[in-house]
Backbone as ProteinMPNN parsed JSONL, in Angstrom:
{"seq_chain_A": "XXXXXXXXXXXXXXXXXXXXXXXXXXXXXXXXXXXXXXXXXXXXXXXXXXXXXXXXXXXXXXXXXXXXXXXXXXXXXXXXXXXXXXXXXXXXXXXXXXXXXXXXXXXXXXXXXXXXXXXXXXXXXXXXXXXXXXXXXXXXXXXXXXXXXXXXXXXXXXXXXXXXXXXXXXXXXXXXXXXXXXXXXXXXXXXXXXXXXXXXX", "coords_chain_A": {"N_chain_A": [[0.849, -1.197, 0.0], [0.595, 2.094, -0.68], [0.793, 5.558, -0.337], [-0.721, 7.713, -2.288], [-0.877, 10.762, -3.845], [-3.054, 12.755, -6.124], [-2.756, 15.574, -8.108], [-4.732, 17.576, -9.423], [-7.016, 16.026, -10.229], [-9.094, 16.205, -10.854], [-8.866, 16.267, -13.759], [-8.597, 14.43, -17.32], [-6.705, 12.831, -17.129], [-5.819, 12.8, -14.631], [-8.202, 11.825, -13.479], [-8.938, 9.483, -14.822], [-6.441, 7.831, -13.648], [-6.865, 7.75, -10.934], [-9.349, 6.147, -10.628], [-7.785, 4.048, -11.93], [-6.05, 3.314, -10.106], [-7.543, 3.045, -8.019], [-8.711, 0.629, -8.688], [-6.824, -1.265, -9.127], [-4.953, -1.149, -6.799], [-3.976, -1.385, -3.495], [-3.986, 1.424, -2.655], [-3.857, 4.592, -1.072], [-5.278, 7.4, -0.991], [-5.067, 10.834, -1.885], [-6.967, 13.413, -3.165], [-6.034, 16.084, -5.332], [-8.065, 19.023, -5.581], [-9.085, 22.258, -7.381], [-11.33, 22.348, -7.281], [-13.378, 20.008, -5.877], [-15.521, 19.528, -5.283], [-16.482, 17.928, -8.156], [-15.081, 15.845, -7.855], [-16.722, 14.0, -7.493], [-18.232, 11.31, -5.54], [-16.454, 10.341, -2.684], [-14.244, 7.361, -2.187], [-14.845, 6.062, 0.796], [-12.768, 4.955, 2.551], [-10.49, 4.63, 1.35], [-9.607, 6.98, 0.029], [-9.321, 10.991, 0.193], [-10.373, 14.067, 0.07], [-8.574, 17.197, -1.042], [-8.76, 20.573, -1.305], [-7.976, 22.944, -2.991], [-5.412, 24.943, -4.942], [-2.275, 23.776, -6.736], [-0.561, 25.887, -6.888], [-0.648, 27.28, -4.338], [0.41, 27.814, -1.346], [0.424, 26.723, 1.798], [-2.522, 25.019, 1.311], [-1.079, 22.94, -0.509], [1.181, 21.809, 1.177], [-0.247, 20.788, 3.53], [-1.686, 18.875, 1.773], [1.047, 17.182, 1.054], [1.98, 16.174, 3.638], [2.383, 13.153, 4.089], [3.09, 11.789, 2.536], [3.635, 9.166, -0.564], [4.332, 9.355, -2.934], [3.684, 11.754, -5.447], [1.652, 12.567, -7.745], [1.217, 14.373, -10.252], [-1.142, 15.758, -12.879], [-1.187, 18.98, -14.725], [-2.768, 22.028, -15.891], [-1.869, 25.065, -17.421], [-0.006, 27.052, -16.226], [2.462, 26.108, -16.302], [5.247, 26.058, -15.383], [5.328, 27.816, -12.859], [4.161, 26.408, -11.889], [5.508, 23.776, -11.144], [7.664, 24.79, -9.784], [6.752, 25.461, -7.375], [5.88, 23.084, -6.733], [8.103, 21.628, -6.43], [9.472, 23.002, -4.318], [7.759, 23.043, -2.573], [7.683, 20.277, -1.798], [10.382, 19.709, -0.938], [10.342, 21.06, 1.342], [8.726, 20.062, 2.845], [9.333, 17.088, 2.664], [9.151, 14.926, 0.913], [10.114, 12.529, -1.758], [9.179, 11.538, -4.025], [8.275, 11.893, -7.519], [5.913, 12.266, -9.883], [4.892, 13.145, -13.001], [2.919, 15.108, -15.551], [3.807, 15.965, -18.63], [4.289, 16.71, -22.045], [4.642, 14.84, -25.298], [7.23, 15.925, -27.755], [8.355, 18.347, -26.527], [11.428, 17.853, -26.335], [12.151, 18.417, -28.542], [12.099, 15.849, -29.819], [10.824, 14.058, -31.426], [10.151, 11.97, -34.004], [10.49, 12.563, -38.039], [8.609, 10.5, -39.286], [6.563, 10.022, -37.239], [5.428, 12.714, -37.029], [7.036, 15.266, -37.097], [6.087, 17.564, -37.233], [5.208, 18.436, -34.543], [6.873, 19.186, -32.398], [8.361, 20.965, -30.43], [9.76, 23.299, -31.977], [8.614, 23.254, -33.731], [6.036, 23.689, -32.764], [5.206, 25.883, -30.845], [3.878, 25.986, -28.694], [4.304, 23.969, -26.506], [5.857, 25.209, -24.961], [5.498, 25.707, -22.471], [5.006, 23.345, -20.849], [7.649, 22.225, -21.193], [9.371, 24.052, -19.907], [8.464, 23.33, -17.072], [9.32, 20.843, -17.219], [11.979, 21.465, -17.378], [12.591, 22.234, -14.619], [11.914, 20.46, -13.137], [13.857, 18.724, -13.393], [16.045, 19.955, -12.717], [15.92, 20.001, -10.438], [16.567, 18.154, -6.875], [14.892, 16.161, -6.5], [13.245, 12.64, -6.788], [12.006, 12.01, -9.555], [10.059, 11.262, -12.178], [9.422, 12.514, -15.212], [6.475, 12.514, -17.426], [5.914, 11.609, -21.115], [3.362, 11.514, -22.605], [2.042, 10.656, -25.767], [-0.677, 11.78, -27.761], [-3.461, 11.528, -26.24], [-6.145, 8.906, -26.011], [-9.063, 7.58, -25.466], [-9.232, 4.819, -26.035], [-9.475, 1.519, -24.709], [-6.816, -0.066, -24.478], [-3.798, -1.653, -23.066], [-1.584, -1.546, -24.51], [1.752, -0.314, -24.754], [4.338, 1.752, -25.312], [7.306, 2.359, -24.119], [9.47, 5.178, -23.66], [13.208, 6.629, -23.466], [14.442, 9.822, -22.315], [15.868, 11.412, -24.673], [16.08, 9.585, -26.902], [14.424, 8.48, -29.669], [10.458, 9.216, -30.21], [8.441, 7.066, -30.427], [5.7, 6.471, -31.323], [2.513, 8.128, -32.216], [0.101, 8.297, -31.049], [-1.861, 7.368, -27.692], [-3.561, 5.147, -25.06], [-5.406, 6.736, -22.244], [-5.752, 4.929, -20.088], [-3.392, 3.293, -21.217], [-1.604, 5.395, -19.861], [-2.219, 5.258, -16.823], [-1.202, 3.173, -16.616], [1.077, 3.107, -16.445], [1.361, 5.048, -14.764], [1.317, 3.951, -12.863], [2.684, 1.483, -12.471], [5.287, 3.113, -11.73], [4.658, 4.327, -9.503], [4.862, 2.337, -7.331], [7.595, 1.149, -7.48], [10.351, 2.815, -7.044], [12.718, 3.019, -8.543], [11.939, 2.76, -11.155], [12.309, 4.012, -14.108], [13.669, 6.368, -12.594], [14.335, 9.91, -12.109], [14.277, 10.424, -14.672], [13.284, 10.876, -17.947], [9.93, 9.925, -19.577], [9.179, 8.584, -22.443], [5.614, 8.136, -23.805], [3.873, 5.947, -25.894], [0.849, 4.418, -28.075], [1.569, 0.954, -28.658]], "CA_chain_A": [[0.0, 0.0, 0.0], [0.956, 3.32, -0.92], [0.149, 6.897, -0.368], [-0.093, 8.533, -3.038], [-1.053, 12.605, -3.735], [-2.708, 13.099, -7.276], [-2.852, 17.287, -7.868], [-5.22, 17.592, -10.982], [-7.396, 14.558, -9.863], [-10.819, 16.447, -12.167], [-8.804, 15.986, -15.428], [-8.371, 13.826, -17.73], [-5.502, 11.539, -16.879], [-5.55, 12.432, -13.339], [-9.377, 10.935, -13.219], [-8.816, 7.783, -14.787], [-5.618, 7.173, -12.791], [-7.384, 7.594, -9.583], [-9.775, 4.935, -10.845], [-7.262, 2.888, -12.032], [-5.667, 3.103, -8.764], [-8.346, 2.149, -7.084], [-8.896, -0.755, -9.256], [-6.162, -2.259, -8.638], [-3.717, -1.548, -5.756], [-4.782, -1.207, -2.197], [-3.096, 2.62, -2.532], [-4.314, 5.002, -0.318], [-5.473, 8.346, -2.451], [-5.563, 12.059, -1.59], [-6.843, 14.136, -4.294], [-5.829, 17.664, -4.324], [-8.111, 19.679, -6.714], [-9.561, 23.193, -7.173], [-13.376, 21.956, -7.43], [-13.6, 19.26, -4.645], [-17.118, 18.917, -5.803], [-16.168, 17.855, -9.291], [-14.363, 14.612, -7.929], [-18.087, 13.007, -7.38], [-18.328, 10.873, -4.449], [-15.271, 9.712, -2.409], [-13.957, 5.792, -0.953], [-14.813, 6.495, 2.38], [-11.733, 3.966, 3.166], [-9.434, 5.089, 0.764], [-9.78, 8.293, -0.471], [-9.691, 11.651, 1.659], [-9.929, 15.383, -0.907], [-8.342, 18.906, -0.472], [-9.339, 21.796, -2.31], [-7.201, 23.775, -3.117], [-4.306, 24.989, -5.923], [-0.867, 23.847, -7.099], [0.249, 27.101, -6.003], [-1.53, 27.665, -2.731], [1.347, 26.684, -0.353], [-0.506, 25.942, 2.975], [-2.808, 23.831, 0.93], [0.258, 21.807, -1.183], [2.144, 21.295, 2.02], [-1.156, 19.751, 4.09], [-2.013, 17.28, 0.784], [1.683, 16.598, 1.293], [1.942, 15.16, 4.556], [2.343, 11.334, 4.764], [2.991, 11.198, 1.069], [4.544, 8.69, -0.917], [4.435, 9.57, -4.013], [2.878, 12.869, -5.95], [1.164, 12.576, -9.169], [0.595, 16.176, -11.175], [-1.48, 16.228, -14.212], [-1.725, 19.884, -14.526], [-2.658, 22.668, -17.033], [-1.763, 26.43, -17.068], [1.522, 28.024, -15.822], [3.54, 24.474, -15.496], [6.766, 26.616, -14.915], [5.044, 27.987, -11.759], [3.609, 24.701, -11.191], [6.564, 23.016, -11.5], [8.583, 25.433, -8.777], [5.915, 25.428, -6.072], [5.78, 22.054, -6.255], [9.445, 21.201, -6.374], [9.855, 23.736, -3.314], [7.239, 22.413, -0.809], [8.031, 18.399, -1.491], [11.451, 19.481, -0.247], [10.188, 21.24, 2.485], [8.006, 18.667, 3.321], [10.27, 15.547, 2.886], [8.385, 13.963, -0.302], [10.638, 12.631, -2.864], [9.194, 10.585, -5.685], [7.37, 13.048, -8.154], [5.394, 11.983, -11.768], [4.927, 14.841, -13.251], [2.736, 14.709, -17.464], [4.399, 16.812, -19.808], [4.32, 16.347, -23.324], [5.767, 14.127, -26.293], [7.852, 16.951, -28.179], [8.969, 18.621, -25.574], [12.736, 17.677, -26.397], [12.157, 17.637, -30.027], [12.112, 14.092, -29.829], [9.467, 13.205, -32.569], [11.113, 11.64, -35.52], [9.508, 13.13, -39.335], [7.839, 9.526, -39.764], [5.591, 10.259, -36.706], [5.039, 13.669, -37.371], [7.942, 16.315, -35.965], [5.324, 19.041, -36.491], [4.209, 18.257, -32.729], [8.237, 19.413, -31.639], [8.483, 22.258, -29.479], [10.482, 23.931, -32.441], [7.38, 24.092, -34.386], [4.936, 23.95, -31.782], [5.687, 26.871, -28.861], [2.46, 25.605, -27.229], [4.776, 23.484, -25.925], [6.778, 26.067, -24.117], [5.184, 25.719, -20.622], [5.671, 21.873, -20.228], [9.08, 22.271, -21.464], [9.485, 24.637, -18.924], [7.726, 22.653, -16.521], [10.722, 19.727, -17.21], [13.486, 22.162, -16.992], [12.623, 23.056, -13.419], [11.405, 19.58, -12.438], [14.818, 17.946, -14.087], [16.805, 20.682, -11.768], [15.506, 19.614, -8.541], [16.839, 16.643, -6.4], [13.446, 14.592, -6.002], [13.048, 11.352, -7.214], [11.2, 12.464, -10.586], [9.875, 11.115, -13.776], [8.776, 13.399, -16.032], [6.112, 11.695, -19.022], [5.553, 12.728, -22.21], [2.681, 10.978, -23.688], [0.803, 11.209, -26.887], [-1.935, 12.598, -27.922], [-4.109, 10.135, -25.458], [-7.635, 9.056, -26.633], [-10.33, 7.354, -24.436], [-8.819, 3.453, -26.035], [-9.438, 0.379, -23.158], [-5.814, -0.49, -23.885], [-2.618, -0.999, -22.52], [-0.829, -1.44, -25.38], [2.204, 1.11, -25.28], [6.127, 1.452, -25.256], [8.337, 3.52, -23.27], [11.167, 5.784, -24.688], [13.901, 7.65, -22.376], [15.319, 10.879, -23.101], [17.381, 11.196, -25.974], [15.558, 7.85, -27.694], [13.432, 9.535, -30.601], [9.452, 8.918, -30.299], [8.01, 5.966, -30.42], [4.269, 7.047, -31.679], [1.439, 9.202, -32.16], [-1.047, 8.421, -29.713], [-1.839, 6.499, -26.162], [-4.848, 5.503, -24.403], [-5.566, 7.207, -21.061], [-5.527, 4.04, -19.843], [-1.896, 2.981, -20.797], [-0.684, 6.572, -18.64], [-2.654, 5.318, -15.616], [-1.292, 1.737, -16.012], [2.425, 3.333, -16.526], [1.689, 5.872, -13.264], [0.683, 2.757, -11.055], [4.188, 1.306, -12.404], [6.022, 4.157, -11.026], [4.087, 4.645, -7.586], [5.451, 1.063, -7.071], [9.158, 0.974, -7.613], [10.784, 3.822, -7.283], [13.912, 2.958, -9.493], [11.836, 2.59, -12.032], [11.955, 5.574, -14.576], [13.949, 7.415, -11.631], [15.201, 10.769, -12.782], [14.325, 10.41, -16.162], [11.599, 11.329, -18.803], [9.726, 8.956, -20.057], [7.935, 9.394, -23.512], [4.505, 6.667, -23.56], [3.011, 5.913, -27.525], [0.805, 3.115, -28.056], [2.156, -0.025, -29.775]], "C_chain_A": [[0.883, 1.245, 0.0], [0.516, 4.596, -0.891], [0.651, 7.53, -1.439], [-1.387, 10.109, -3.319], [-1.722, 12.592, -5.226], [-3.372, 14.5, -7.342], [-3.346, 16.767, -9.301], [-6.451, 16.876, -10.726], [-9.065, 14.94, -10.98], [-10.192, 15.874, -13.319], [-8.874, 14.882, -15.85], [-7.532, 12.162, -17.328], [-5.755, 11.724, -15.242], [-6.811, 11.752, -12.782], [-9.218, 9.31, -13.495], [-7.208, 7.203, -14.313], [-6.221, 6.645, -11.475], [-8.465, 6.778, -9.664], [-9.061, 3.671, -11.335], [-6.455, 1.858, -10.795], [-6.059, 2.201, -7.853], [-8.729, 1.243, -7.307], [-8.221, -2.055, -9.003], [-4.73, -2.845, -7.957], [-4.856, -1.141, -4.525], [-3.883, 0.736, -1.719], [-4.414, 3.858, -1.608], [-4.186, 6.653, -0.875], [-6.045, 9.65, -1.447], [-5.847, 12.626, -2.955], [-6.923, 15.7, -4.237], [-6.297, 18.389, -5.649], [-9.111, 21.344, -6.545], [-11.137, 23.432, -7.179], [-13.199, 20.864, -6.558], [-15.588, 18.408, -5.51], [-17.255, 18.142, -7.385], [-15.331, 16.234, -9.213], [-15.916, 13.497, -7.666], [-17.891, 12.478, -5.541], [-17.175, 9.74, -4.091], [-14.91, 7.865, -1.868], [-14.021, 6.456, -0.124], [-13.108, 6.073, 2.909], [-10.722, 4.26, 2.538], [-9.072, 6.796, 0.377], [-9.89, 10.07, 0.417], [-9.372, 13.157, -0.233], [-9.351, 16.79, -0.055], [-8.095, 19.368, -1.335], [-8.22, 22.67, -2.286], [-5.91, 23.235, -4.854], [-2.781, 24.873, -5.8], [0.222, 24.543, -6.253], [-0.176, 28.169, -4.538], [-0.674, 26.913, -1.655], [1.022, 25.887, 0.603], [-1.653, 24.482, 2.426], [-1.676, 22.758, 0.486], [0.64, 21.003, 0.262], [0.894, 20.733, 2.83], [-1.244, 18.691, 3.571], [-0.145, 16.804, 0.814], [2.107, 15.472, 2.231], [1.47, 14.115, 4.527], [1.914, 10.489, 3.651], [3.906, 10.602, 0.505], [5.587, 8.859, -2.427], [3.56, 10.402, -4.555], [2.673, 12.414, -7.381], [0.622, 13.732, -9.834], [0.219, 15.654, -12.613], [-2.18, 17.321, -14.252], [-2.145, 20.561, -15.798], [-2.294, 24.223, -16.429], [-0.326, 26.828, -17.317], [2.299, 26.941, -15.053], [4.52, 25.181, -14.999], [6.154, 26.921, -13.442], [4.422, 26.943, -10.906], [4.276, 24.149, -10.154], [7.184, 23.366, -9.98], [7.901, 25.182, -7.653], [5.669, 24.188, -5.582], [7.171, 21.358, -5.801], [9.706, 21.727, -4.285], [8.853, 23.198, -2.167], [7.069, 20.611, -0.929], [9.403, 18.641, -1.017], [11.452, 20.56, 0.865], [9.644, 20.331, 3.639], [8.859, 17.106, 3.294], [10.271, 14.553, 1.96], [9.398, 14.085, -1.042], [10.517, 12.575, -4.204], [7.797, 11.568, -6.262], [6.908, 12.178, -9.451], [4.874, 12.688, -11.721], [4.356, 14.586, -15.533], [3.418, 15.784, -17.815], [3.712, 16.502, -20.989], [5.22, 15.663, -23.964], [6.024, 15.888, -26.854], [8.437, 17.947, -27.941], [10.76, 18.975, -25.517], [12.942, 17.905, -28.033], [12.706, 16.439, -30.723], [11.342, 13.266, -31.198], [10.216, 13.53, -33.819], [9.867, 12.111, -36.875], [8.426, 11.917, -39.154], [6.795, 9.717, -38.6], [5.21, 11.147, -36.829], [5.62, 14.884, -36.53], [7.523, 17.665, -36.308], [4.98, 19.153, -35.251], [5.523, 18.502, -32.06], [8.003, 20.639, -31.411], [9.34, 23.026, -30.612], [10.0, 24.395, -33.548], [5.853, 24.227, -33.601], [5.361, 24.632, -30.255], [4.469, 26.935, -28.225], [3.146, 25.089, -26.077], [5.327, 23.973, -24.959], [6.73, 25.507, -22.466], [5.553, 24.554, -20.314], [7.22, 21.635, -20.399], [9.643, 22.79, -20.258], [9.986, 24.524, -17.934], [8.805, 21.658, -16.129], [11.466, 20.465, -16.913], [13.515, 21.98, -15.525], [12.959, 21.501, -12.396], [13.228, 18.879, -12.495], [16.513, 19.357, -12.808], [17.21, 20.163, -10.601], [16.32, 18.571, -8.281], [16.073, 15.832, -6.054], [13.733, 13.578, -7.272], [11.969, 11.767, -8.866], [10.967, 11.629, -11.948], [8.614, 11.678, -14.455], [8.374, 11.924, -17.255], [5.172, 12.051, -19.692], [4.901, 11.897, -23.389], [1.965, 11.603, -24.693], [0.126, 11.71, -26.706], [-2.741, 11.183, -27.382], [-5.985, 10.532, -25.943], [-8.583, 8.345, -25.137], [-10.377, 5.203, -25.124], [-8.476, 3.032, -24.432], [-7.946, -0.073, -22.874], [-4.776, -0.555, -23.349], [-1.395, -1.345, -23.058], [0.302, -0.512, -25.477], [3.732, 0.363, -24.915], [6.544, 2.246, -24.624], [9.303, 3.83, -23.678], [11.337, 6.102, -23.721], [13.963, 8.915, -23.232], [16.272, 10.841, -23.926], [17.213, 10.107, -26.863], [14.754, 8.865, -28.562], [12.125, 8.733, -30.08], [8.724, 8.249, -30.725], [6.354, 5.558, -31.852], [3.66, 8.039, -31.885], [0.481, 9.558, -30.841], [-0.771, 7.498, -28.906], [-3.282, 6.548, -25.496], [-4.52, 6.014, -23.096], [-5.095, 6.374, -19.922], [-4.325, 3.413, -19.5], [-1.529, 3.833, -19.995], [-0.89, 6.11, -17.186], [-1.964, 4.2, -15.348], [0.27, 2.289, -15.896], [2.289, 4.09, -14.921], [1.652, 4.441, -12.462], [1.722, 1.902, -11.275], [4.997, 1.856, -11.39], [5.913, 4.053, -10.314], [4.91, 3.369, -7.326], [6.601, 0.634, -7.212], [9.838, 2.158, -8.141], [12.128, 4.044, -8.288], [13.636, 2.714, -10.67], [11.881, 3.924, -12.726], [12.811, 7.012, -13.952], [14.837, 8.401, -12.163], [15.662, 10.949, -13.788], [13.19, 10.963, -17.019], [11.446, 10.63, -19.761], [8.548, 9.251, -21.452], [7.424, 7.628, -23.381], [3.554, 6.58, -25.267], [2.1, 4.399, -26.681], [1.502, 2.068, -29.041], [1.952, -0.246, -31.023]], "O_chain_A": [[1.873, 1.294, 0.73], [-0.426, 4.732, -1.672], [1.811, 7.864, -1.683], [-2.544, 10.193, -2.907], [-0.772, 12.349, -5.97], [-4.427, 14.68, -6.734], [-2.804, 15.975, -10.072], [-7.265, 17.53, -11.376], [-9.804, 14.163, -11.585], [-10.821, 15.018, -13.942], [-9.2, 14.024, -15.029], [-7.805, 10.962, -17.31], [-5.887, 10.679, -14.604], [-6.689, 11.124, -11.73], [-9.319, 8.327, -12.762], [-6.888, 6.081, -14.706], [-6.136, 5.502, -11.026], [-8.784, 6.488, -8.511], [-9.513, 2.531, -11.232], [-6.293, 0.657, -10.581], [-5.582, 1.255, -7.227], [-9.238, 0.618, -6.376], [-8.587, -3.212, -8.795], [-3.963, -3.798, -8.096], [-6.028, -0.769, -4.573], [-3.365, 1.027, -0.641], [-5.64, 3.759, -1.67], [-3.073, 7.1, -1.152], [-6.962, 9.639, -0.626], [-5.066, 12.374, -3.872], [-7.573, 16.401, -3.462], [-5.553, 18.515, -6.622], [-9.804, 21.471, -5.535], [-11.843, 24.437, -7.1], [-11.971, 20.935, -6.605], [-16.233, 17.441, -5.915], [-18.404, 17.792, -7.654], [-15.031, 15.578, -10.211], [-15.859, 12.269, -7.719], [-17.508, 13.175, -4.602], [-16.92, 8.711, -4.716], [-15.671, 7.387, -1.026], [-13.363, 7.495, -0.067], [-12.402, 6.848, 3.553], [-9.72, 4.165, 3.246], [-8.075, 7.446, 0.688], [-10.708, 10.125, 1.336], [-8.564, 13.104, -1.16], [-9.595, 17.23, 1.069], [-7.354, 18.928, -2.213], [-7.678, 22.971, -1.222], [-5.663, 22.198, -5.469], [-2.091, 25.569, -5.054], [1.16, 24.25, -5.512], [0.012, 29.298, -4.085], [-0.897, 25.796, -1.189], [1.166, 24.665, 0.567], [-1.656, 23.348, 2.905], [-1.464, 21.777, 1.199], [0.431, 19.8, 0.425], [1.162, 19.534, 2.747], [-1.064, 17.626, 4.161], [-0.127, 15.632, 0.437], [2.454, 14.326, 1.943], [0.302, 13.895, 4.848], [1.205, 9.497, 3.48], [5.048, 11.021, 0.691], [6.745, 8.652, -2.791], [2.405, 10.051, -4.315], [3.583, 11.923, -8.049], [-0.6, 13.883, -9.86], [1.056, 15.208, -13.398], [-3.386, 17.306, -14.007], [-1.988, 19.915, -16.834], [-2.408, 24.526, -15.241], [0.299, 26.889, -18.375], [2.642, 26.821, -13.877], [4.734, 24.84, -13.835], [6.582, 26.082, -12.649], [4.269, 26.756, -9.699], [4.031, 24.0, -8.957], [7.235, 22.506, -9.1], [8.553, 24.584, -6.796], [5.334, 23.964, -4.419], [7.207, 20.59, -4.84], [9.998, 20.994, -3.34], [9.215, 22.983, -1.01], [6.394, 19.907, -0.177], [9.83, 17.588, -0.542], [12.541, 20.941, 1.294], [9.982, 20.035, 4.786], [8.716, 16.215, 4.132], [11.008, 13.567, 1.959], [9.873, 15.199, -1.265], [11.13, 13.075, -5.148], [6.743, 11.851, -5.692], [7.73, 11.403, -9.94], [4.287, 13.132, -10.735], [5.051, 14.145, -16.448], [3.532, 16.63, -16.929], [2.572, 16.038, -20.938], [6.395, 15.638, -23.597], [5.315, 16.841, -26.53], [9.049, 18.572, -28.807], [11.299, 19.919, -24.94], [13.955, 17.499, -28.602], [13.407, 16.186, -31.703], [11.441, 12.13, -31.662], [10.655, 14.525, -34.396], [8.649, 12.019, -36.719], [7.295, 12.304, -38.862], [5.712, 9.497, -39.143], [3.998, 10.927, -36.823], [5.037, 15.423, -35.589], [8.118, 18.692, -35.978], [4.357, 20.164, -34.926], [5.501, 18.015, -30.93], [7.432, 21.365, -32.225], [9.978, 23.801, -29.899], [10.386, 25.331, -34.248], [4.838, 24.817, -33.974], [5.662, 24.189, -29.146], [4.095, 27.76, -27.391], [2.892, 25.445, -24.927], [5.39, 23.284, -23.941], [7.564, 25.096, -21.66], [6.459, 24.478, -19.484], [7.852, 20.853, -19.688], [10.363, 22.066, -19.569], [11.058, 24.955, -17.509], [9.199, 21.567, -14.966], [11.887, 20.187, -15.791], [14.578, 21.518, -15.111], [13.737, 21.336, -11.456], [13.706, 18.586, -11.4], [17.674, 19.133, -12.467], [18.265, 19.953, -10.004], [16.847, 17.981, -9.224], [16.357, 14.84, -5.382], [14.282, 13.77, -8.357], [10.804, 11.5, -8.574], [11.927, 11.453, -12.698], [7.406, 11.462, -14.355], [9.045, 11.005, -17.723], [4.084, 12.551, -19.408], [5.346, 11.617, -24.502], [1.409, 12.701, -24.653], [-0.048, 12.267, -25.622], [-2.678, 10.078, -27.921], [-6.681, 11.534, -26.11], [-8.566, 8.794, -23.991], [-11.267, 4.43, -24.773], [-7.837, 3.533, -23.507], [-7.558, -0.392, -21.751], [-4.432, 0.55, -22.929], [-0.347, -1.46, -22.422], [0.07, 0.333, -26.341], [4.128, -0.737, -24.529], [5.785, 3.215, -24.602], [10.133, 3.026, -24.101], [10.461, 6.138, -22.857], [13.662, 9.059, -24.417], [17.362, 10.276, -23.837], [18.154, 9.713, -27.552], [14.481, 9.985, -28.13], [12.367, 7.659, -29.53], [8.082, 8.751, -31.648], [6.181, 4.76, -32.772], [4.298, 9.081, -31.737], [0.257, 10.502, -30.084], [0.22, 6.781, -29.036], [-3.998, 7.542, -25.375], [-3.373, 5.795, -22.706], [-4.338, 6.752, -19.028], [-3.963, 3.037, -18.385], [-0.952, 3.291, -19.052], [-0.048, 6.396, -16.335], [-1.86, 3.881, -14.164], [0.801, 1.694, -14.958], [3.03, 3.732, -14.005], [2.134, 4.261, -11.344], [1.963, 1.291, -10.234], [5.361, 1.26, -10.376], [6.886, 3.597, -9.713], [6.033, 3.748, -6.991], [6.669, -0.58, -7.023], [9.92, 2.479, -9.327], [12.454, 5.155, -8.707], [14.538, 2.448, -11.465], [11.549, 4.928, -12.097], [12.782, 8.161, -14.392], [15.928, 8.075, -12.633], [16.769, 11.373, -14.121], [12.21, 11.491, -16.492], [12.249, 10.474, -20.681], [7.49, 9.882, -21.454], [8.011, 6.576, -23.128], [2.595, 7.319, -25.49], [2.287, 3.732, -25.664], [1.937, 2.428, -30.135], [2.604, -1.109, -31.612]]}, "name": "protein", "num_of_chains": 1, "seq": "XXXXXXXXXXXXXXXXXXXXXXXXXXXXXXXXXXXXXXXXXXXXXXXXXXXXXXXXXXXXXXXXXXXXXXXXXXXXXXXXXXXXXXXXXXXXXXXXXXXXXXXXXXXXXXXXXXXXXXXXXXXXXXXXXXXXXXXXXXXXXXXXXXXXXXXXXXXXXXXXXXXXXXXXXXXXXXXXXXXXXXXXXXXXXXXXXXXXXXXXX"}
């Protein structure tokens, strides 16, 4: 059993993690999001919420305590994300961070997948780039990952690149990210202090 933190827990990926979670470890789940009411109705036994933002210190550092592992799938101002979070897990004592980004990010994506989606033609990218710089600074336990374009596919079909490996794919189901986070939470040497790009197969 594991405590783990996921900041984001309405979106996308950070929803169907925290159901995948609960599917199928006995992990023990705070969710730290800015609508509370928006997470539906909690595990009494597992589950505990706190409201609050990213960058709201007093909140961060409460959903920290007696955490094992943080899970951020955020949107916005990742660079400020990124820092506020870096800065109260090492006030607090928390090491092991997963942290989404993006594929392209590094301009990793080879022509044959399509290296229009590289941060060198796409400065959408900027902020998650950012986002990595800051995270990739720090001394926590971190893996930054930089999946596809993720659809709403059941499977868990996918591959894992490192840094500096070119890009695997296009897309990823939701699914594979949640089954790759619930990797991570579970062995911390996996992935450790690296960035992991996720395609499907």
């Amino acid at each position: 059993m594991t405590n783990v933190l996921i900041i984001g827990a309405t979106g996308t990926v950070g929803g169907t993690t925290r159901q995948y979670l609960l599917a199928n470890t006995t992990d023990q789940l705070t969710l730290m999001a800015r609508n509370t009411r928006r997470l539906g109705n909690l595990n009494a036994d597992r589950e505990r919420a706190i409201a609050g933002s990213v960058t709201d210190k007093t909140a961060l550092q409460d959903a920290l305590k007696g955490q094992d592992v943080v899970f951020a799938a955020l949107s916005g101002n990742l660079r400020a994300m990124a820092q506020s979070l870096v800065a109260a897990m090492d006030e607090v004592g928390v090491k092991r961070l997963l942290f989404i980004t993006s594929m392209g990010i590094y301009n990793e994506i080879p022509a044959a997948v399509g290296a229009s989606g590289n941060l060198a033609s796409n400065p959408v990218l900027q902020t998650y780039r950012d986002a990595a710089d800051v995270i990739e600074a720090s001394d926590l336990n971190y893996t930054i990952i930089r999946p596809g374009w993720f659809d709403n596919g059941n499977d868990t079909a996918y591959q894992v690149t490192h840094k500096g490996e070119p890009f695997g794919g296009h897309d990823v189901s939701v699914v594979s990210i949640a089954d790759l986070v619930m990797r991570l939470t579970h062995d911390p040497k996996l992935g450790a202090r690296d960035s992991l790009g996720i395609n499907r197969k």
